[in-house]
PQR file of N, CA, C, O and H, with PARSE charges and radii, in Angstrom:
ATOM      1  N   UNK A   1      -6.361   7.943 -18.960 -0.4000 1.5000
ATOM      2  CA  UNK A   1      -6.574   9.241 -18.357 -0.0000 2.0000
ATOM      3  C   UNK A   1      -7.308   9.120 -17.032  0.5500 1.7000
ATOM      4  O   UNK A   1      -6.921   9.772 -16.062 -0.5500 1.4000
ATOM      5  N   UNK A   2      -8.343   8.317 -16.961 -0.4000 1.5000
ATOM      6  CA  UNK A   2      -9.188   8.009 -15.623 -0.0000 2.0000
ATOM      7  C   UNK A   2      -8.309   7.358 -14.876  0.5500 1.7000
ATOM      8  O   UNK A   2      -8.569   7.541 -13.687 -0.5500 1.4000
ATOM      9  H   UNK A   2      -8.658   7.788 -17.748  0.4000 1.0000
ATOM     10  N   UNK A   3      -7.370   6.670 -15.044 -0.4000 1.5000
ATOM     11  CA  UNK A   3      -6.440   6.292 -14.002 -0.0000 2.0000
ATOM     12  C   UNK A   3      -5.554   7.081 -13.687  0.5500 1.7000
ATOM     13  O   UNK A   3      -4.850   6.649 -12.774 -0.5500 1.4000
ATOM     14  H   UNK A   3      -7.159   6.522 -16.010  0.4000 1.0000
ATOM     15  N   UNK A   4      -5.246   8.207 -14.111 -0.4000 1.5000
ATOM     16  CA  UNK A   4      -3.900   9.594 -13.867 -0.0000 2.0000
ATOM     17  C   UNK A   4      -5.259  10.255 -12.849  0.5500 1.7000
ATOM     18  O   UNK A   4      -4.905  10.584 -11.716 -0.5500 1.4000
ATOM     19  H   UNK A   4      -5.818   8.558 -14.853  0.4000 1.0000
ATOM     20  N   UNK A   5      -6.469  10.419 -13.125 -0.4000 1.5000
ATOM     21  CA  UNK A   5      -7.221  11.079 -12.036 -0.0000 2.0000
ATOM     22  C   UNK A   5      -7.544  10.369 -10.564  0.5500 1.7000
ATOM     23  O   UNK A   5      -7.406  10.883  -9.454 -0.5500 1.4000
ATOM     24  H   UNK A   5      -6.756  10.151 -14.045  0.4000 1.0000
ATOM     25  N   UNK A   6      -7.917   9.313 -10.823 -0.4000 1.5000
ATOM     26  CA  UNK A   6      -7.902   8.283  -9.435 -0.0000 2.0000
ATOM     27  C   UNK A   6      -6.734   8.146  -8.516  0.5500 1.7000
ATOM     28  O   UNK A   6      -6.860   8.086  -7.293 -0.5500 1.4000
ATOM     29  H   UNK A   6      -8.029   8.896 -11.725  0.4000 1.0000
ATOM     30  N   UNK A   7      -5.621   8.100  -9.130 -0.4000 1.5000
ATOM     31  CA  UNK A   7      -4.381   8.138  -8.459 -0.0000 2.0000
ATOM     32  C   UNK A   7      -4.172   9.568  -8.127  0.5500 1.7000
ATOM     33  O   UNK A   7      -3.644   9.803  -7.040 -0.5500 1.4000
ATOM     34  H   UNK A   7      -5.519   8.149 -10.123  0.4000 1.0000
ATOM     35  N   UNK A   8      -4.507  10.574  -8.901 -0.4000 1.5000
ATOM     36  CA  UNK A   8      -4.591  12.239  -8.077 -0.0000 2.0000
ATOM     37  C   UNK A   8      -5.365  12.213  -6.893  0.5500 1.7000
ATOM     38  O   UNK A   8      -5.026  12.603  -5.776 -0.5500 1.4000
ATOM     39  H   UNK A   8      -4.937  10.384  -9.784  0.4000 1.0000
ATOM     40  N   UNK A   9      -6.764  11.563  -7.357 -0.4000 1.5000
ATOM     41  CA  UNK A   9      -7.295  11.896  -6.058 -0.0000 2.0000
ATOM     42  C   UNK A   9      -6.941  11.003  -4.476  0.5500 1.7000
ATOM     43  O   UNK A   9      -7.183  11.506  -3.378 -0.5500 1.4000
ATOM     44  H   UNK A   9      -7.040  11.246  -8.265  0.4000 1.0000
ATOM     45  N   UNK A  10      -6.353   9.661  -4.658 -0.4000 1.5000
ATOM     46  CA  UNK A  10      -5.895   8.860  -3.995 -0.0000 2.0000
ATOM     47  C   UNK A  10      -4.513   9.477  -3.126  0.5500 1.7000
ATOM     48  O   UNK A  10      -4.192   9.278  -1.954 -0.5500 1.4000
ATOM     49  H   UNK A  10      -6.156   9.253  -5.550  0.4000 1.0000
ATOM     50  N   UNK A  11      -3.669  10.512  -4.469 -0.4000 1.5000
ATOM     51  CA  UNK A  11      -2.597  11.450  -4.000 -0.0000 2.0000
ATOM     52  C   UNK A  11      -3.108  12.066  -2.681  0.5500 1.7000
ATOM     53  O   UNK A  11      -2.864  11.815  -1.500 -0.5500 1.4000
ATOM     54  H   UNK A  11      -3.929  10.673  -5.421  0.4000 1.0000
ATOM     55  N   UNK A  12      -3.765  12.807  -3.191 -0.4000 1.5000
ATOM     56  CA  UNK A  12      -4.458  14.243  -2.245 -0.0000 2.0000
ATOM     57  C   UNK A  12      -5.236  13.465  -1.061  0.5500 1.7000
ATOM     58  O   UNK A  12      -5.156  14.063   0.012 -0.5500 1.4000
ATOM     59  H   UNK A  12      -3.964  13.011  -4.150  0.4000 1.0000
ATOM     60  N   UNK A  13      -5.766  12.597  -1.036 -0.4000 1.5000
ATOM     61  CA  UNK A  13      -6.037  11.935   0.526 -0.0000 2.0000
ATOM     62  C   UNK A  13      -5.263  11.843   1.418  0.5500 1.7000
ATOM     63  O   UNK A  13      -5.231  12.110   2.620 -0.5500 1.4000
ATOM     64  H   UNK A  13      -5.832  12.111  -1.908  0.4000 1.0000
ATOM     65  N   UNK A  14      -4.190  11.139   0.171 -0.4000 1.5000
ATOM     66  CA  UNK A  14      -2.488  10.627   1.088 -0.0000 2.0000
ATOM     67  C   UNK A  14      -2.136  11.863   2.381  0.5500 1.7000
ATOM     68  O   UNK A  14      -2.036  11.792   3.606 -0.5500 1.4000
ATOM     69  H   UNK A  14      -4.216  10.921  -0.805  0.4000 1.0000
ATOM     70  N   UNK A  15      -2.007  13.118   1.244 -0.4000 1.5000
ATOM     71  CA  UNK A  15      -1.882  14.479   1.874 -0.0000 2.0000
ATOM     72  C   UNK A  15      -2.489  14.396   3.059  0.5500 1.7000
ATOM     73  O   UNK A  15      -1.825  14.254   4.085 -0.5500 1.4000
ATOM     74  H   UNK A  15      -2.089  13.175   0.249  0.4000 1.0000
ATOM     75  N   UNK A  16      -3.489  14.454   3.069 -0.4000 1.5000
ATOM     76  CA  UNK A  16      -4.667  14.798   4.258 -0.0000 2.0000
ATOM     77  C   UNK A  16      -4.202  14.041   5.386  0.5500 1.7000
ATOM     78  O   UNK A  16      -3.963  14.637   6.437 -0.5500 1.4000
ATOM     79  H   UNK A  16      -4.029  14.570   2.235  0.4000 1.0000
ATOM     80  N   UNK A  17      -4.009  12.502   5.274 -0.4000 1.5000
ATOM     81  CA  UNK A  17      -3.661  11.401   6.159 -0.0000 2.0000
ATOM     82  C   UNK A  17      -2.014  11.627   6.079  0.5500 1.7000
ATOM     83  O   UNK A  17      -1.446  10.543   5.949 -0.5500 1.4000
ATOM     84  H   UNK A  17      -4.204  12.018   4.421  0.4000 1.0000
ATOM     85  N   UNK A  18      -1.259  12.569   6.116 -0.4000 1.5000
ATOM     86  CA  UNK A  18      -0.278  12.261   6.546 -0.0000 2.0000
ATOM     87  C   UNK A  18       0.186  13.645   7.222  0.5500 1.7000
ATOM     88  O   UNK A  18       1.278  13.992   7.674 -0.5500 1.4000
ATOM     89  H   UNK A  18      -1.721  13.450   6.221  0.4000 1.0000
ATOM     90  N   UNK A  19      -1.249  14.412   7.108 -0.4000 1.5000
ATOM     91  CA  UNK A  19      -1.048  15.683   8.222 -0.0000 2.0000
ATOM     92  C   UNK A  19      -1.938  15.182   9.319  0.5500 1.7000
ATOM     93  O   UNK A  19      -1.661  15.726  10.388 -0.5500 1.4000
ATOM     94  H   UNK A  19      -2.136  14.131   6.741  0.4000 1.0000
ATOM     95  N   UNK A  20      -2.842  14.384   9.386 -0.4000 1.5000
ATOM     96  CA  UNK A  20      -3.550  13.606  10.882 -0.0000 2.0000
ATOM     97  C   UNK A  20      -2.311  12.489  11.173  0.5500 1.7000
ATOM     98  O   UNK A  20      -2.347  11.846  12.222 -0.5500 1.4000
ATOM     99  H   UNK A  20      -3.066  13.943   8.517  0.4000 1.0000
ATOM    100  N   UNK A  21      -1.564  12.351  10.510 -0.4000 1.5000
ATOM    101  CA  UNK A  21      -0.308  11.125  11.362 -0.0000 2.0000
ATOM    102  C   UNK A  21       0.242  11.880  12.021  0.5500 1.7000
ATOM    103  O   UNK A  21       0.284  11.572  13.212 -0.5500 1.4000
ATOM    104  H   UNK A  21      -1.535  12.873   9.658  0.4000 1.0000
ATOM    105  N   UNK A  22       0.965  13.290  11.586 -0.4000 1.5000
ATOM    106  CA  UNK A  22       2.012  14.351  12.380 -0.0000 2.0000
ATOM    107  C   UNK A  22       1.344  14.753  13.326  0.5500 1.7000
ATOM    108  O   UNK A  22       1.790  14.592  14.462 -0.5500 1.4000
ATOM    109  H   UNK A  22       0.931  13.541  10.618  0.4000 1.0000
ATOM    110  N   UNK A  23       0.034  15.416  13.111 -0.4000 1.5000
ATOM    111  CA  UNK A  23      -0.608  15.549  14.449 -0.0000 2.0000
ATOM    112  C   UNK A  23      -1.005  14.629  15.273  0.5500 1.7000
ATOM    113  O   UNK A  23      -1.410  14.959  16.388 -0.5500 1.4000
ATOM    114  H   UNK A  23      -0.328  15.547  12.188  0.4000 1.0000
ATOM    115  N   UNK A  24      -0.971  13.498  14.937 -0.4000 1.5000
ATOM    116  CA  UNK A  24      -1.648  12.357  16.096 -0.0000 2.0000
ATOM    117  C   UNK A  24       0.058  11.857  16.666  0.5500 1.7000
ATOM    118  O   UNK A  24       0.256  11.251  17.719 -0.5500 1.4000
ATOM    119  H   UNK A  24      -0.643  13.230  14.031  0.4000 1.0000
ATOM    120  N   UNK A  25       1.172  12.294  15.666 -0.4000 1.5000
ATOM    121  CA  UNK A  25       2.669  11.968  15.887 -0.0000 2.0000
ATOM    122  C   UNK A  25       2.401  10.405  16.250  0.5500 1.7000
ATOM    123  O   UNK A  25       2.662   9.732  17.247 -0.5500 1.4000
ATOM    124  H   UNK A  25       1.011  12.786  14.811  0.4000 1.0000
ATOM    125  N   UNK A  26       1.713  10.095  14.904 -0.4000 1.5000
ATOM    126  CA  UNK A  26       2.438   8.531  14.388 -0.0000 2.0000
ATOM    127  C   UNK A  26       3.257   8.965  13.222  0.5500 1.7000
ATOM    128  O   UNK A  26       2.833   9.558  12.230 -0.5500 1.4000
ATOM    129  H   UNK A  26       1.501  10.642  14.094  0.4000 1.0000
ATOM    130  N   UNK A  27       4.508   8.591  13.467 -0.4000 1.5000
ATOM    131  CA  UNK A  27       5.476   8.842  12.616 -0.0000 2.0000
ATOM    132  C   UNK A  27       5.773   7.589  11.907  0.5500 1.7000
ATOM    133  O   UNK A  27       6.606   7.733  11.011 -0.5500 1.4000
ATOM    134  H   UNK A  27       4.853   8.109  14.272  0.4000 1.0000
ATOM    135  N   UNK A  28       5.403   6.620  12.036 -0.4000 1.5000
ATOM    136  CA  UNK A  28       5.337   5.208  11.156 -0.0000 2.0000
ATOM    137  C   UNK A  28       4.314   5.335  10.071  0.5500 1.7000
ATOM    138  O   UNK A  28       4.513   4.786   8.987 -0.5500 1.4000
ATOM    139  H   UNK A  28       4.727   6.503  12.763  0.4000 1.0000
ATOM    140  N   UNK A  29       3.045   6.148  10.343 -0.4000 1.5000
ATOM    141  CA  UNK A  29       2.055   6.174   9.246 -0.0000 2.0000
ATOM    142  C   UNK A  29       2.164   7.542   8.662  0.5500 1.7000
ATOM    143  O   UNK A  29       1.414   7.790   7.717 -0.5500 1.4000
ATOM    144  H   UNK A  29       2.883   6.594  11.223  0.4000 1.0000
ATOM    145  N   UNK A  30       2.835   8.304   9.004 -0.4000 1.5000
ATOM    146  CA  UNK A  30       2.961   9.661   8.336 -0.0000 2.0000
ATOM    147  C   UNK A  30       4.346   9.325   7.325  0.5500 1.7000
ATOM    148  O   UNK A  30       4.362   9.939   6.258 -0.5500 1.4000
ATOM    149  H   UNK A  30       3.444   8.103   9.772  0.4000 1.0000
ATOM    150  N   UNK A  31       5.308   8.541   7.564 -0.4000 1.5000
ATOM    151  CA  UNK A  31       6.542   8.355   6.648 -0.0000 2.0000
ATOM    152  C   UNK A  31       5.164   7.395   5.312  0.5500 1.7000
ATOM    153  O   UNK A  31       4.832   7.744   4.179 -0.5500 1.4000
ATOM    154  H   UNK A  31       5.295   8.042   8.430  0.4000 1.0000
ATOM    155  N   UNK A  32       4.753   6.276   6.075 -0.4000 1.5000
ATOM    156  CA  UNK A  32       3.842   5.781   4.961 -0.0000 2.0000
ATOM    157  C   UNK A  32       3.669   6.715   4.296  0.5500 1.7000
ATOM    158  O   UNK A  32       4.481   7.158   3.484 -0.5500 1.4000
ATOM    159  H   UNK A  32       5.022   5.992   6.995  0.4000 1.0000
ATOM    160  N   UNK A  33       2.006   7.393   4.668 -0.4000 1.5000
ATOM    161  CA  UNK A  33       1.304   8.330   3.513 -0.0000 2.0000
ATOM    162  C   UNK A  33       2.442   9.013   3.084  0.5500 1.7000
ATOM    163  O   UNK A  33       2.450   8.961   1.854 -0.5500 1.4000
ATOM    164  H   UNK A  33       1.346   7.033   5.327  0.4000 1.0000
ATOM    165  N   UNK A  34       3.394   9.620   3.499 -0.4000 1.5000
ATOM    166  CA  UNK A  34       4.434  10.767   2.875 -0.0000 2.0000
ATOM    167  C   UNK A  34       4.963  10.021   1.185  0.5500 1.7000
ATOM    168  O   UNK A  34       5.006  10.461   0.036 -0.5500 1.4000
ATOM    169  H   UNK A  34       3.388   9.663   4.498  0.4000 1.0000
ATOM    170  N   UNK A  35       5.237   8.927   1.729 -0.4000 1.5000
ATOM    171  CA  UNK A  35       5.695   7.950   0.732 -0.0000 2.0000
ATOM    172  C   UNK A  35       4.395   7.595  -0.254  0.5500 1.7000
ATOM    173  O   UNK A  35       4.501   7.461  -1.473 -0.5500 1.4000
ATOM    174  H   UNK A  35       5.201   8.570   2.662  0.4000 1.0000
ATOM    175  N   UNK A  36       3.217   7.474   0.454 -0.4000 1.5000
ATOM    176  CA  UNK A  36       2.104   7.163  -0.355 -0.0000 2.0000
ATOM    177  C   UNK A  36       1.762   8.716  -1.615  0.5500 1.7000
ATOM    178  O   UNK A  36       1.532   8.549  -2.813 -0.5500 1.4000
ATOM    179  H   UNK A  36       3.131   7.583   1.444  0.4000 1.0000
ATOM    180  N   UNK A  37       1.816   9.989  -0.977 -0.4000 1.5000
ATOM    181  CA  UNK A  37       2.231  11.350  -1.350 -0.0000 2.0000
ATOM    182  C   UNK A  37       2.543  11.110  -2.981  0.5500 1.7000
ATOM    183  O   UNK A  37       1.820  11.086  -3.976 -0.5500 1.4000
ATOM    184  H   UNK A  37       2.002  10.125  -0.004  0.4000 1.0000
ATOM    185  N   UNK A  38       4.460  10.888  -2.680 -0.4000 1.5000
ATOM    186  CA  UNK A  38       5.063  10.674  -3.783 -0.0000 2.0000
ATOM    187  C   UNK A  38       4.798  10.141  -4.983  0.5500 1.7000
ATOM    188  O   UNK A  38       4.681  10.493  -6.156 -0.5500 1.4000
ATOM    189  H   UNK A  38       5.047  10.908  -1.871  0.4000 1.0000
ATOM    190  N   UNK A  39       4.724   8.933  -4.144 -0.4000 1.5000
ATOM    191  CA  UNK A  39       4.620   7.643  -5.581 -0.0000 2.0000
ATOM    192  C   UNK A  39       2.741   7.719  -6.298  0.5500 1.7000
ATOM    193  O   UNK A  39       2.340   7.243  -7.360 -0.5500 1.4000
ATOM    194  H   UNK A  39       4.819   8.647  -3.191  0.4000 1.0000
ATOM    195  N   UNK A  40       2.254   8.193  -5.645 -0.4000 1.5000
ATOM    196  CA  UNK A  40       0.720   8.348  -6.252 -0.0000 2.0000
ATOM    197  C   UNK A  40       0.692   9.663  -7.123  0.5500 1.7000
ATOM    198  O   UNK A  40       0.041   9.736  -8.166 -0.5500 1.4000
ATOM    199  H   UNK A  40       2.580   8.579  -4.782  0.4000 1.0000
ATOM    200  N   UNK A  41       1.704  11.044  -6.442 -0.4000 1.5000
ATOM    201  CA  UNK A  41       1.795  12.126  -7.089 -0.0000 2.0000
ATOM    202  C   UNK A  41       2.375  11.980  -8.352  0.5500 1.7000
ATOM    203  O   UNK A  41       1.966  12.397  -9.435 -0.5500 1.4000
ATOM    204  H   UNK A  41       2.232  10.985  -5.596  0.4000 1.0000
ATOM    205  N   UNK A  42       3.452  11.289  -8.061 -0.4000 1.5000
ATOM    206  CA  UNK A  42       4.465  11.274  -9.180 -0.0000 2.0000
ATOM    207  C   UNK A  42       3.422  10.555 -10.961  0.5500 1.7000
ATOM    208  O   UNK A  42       3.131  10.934 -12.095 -0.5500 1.4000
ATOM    209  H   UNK A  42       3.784  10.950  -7.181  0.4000 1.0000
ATOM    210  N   UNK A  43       3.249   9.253  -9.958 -0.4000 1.5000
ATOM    211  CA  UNK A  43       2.346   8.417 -11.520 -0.0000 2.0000
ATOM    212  C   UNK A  43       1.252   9.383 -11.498  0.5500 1.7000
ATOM    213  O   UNK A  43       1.235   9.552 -12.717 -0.5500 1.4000
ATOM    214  H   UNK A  43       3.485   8.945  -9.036  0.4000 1.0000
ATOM    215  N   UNK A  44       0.750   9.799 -11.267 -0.4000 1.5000
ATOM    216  CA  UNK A  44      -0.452  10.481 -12.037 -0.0000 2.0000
ATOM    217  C   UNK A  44      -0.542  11.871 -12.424  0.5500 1.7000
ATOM    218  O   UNK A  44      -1.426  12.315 -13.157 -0.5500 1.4000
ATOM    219  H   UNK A  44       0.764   9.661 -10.276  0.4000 1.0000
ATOM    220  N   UNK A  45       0.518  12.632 -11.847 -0.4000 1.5000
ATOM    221  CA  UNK A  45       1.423  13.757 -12.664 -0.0000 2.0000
ATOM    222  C   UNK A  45       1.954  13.541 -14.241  0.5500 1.7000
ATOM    223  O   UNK A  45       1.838  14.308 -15.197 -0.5500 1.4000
ATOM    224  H   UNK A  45       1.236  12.271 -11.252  0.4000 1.0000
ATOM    225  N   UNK A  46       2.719  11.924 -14.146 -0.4000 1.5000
ATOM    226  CA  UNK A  46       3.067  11.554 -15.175 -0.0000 2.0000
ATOM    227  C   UNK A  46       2.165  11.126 -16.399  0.5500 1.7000
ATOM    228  O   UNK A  46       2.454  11.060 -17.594 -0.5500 1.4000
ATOM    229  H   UNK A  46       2.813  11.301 -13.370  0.4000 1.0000
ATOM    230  N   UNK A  47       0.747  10.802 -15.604 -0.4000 1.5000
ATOM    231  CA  UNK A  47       0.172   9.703 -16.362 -0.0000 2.0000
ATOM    232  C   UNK A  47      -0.916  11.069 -17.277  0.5500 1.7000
ATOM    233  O   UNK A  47      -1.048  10.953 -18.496 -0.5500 1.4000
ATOM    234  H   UNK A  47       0.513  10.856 -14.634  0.4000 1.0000
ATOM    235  N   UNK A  48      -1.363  11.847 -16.795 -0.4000 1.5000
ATOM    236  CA  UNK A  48      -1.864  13.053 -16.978 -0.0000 2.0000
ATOM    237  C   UNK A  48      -0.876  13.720 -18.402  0.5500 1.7000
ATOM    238  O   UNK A  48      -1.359  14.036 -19.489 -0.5500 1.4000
ATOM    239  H   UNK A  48      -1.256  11.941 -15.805  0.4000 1.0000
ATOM    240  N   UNK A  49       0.747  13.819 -17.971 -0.4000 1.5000
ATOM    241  CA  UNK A  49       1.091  14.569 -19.164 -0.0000 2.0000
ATOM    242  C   UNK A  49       1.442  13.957 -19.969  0.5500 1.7000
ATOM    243  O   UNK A  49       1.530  14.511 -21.064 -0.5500 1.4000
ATOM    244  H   UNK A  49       1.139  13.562 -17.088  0.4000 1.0000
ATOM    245  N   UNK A  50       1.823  12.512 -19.863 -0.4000 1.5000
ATOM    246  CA  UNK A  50       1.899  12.270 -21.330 -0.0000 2.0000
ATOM    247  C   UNK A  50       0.664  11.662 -21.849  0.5500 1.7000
ATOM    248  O   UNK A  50       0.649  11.706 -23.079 -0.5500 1.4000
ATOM    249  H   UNK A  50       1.751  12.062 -18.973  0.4000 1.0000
ATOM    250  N   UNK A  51      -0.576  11.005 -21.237 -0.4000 1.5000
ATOM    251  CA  UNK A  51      -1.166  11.035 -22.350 -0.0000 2.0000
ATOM    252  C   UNK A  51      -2.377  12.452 -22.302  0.5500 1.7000
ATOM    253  O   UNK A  51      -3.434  12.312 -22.918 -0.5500 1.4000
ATOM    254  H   UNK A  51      -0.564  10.969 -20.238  0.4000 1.0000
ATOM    255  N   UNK A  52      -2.125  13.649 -21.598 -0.4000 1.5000
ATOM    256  CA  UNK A  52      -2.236  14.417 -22.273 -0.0000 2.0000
ATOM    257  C   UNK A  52      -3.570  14.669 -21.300  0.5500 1.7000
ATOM    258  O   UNK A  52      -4.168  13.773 -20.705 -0.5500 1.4000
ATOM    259  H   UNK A  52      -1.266  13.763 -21.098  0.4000 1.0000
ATOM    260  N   UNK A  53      -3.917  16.163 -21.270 -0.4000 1.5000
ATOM    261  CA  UNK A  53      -5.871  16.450 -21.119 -0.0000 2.0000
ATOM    262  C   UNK A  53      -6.711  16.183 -21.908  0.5500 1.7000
ATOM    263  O   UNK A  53      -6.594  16.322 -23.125 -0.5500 1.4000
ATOM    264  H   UNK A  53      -3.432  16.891 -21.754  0.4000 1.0000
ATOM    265  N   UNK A  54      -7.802  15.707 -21.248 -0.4000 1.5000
ATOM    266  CA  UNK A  54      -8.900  15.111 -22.262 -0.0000 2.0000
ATOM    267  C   UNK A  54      -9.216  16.467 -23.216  0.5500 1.7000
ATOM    268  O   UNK A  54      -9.239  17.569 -22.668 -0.5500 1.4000
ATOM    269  H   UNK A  54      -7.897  15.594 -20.259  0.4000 1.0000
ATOM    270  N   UNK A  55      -9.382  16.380 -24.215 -0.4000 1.5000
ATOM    271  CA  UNK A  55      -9.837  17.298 -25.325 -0.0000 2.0000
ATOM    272  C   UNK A  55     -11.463  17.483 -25.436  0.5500 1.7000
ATOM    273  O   UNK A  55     -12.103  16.434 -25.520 -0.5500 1.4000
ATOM    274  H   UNK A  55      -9.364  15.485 -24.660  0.4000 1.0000
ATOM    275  N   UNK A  56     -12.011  18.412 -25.443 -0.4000 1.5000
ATOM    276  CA  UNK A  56     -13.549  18.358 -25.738 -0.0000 2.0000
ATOM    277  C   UNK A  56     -14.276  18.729 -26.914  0.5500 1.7000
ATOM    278  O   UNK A  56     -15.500  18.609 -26.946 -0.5500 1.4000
ATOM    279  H   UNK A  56     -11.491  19.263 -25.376  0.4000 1.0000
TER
END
């Protein structure tokens, strides 16, 4: 579960750094993070639902 959150928050940086690439129009590091986006969103979207929210 702590690794589905690290990779969220690693996601959501991506975000951040790949709206300072478009505005700085590096388009080599904005396709990166865009790509960094995905593949960090995707696993820890995934990693979150199947094994589930922590229960308290």
């Amino acid at each position: 579960m702590a690794v589905g959150v690290i990779m969220l928050v690693v996601a959501i940086l991506a975000v951040f750094g790949t709206f300072r690439s478009l505005k700085d129009r590096n388009f080599l590091a904005a396709a990166f993070a865009g790509i960094s986006v995905l593949v960090f969103g995707w696993f820890s979207i995934m990693t979150i639902f199947v094994s589930g929210a922590p229960s308290m």
